[in-house]
C-alpha positions as CSV (number, residue, x, y, z in Angstrom):
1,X,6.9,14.4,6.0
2,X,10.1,15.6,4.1
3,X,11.2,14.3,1.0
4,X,14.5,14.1,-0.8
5,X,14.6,14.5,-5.2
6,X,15.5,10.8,-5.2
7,X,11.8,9.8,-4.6
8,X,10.0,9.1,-7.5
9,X,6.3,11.0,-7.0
10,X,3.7,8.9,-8.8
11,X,-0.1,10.1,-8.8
12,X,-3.1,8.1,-7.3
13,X,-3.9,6.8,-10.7
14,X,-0.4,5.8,-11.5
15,X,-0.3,4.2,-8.4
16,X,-3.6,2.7,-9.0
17,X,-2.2,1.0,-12.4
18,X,1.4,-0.1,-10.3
19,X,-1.2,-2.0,-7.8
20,X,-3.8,-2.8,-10.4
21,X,-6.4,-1.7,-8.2
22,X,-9.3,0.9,-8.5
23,X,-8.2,4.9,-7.6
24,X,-10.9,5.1,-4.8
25,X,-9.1,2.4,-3.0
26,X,-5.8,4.1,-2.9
27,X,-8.4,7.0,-1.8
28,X,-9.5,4.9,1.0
29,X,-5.6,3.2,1.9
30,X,-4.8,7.2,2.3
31,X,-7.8,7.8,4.4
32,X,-7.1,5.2,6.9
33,X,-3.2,5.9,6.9
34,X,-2.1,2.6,5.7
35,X,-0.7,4.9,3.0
36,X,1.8,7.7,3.1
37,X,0.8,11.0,0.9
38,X,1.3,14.7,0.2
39,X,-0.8,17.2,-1.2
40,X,0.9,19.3,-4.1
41,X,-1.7,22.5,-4.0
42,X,-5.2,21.8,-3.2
43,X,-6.2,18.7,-5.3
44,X,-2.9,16.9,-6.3
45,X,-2.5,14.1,-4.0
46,X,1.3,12.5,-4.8
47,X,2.6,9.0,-3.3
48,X,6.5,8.1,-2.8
49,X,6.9,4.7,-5.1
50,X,8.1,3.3,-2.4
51,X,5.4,3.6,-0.2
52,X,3.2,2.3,-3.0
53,X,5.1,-0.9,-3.1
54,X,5.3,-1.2,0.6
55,X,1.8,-1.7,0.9
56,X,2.5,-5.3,-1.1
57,X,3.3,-7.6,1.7
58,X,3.6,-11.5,1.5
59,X,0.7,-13.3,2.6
60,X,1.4,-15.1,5.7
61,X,1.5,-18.7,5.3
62,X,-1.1,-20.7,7.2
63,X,2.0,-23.1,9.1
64,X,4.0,-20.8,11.1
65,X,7.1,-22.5,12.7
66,X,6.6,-24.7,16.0
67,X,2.9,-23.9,15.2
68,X,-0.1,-26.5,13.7
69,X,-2.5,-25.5,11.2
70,X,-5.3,-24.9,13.0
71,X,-7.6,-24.7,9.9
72,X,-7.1,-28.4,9.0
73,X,-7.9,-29.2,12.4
74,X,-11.7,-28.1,11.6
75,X,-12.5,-30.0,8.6
């Protein structure tokens, strides 16, 4: 992965605090590859911002056009 100087480089806690999540699940969303990071020597671990906020993703809504909810149909 290359990176360009206009990236800002926040650190697992920062990006911990941006998410307002815990720092071993950023751990784990690097683990699995759902997140993008880069080692800076042997224990730094830096994230692109943006990658942090790409992992924020609207959550899809239960009535998709031309489709029925198919949740109300079981109650």
């Amino acid at each position: 992965m290359t990176i360009s100087v206009e990236h800002e480089l926040l650190t697992v806690a920062e990006a911990a605090d941006r998410l307002r999540v815990t720092t071993r699940y950023i751990h784990m969303l690097i683990a699995d590859g759902t997140l993008p990071a880069m080692r800076l020597g042997r224990r730094s671990i830096r994230l692109r911002k943006e990658d942090v906020d790409h992992v924020l993703r609207p959550i899809e809504t239960w009535i998709s056009e031309g489709t029925k909810n198919t949740r109300n149909q079981l109650v």
